[in-house]
C-alpha positions in Angstrom: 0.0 0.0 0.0 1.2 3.4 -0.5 0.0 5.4 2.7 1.9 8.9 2.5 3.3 8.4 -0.9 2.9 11.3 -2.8 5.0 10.9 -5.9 3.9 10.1 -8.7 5.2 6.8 -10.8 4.8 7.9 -14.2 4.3 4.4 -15.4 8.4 4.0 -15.3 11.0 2.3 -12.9 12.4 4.4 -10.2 15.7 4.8 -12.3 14.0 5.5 -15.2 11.8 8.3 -13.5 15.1 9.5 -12.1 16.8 10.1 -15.3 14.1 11.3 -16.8 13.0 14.2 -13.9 16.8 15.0 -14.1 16.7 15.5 -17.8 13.9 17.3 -17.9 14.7 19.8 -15.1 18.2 20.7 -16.8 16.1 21.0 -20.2 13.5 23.9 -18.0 16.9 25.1 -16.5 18.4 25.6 -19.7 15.4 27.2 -21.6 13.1 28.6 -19.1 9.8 26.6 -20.1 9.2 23.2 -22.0 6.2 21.7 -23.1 5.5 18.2 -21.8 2.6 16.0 -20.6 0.2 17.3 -17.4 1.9 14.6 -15.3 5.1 15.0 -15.9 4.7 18.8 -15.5 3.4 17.9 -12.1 5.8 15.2 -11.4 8.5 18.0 -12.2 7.8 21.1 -10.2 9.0 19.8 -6.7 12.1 18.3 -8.2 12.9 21.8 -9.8 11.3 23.8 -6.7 14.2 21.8 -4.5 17.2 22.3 -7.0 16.4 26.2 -7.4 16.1 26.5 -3.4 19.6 24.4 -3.4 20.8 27.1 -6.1 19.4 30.1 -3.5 21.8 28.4 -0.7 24.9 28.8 -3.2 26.9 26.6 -0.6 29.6 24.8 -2.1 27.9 22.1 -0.6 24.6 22.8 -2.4 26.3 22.8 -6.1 27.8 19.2 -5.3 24.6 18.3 -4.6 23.2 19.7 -7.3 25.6 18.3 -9.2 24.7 14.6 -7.9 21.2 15.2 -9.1 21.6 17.2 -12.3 23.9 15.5 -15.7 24.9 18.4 -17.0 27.5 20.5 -15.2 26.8 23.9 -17.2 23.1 23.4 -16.3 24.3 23.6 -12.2 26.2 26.5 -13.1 23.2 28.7 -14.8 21.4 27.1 -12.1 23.4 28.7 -9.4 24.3 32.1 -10.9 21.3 32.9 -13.5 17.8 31.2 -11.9 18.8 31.7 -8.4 19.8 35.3 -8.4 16.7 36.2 -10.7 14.4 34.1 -7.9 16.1 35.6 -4.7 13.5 37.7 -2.9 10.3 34.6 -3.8 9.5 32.4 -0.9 9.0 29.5 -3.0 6.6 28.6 -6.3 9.2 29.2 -8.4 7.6 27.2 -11.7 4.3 28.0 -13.1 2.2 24.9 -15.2 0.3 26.0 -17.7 -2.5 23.6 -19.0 -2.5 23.6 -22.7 -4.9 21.2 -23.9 -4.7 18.1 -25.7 -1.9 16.2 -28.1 -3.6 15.4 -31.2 -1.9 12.0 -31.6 -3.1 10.8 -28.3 -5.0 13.1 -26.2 -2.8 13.0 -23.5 -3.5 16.4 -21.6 -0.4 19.2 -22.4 1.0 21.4 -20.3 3.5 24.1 -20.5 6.4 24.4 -17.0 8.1 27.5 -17.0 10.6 29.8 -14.3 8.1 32.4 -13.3 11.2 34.9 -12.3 13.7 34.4 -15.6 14.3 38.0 -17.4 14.0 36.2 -21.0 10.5 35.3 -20.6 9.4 38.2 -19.1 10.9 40.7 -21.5 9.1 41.7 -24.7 9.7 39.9 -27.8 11.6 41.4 -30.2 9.6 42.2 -33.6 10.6 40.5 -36.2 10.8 42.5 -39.7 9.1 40.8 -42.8 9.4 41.7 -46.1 7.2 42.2 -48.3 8.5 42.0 -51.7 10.0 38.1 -52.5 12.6 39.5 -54.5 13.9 42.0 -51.9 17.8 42.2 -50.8 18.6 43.3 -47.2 20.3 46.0 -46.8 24.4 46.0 -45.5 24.7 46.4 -42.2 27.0 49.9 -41.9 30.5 49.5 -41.6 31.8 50.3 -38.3 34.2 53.9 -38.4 36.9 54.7 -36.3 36.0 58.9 -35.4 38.8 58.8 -32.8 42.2 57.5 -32.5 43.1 54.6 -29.6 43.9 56.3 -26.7 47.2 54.1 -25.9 48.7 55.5 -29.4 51.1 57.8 -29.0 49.9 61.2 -31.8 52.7 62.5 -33.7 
């Protein structure tokens, strides 16, 4: 019986649902937000909750633990200097899940995980120029101009 078990099995071994919360963490990490299936999105957000509260410690202790948990070394390191600093002053609920509907291949429900406190998410956009003409060259980008002289060269 499972009295006080609260994770969820995802249908998968326990070292398969370990590699595959670990992978998926360092792919939200790395990103910001990924699209995957309801469970997993749910299965996911107190496995990432802990790591970024491990990043907010920033104990040399806490990145070799991180470490142990996460594959991929540069995903610790934006871990500890990029997600923690941009979620210092929340309390916790780092990760937002957005429910997206259903995959058309096999209805299994969608839903989107993303940082809630990550600057490139919450920044605008950038618009993106279309043409309108098919045939239409873009222009050079101007070539950069020296106006003033390096100020370690000695002027004769």
């Amino acid at each position: 019986m499972r009295h006080g078990v609260k994770k969820a099995k995802l249908q998968r071994t326990a070292s398969h649902r370990k590699a595959l919360l670990a992978n998926q963490a360092c792919s939200l990490i790395h990103h910001g937000r990924i699209t995957t299936t309801l469970a997993k999105a749910k299965a996911l957000r107190p496995f990432v909750e802990k790591l970024i509260t491990m990043g907010k410690d920033g104990s040399l202790h806490a990145r070799r633990r991180a470490l142990a948990i996460l594959p991929q070394p540069g995903t610790v390191k934006k871990l500890f200097d990029e997600v923690a600093t941009a979620t210092k002053e929340r309390q916790g609920g780092y990760t937002r899940i957005v429910k997206l509907g259903e995959r058309k291949t096999d209805s299994a429900p969608m839903a989107l995980i993303e940082i809630i406190d990550l600057p490139q998410l919450t920044a605008a956009a950038p618009a993106v120029a279309t043409s309108t003409s098919a045939n239409s060259t873009p222009e050079p980008a101007p070539a950069a101009t020296e106006s003033a002289p390096a100020e370690d060269t000695p002027q004769a």
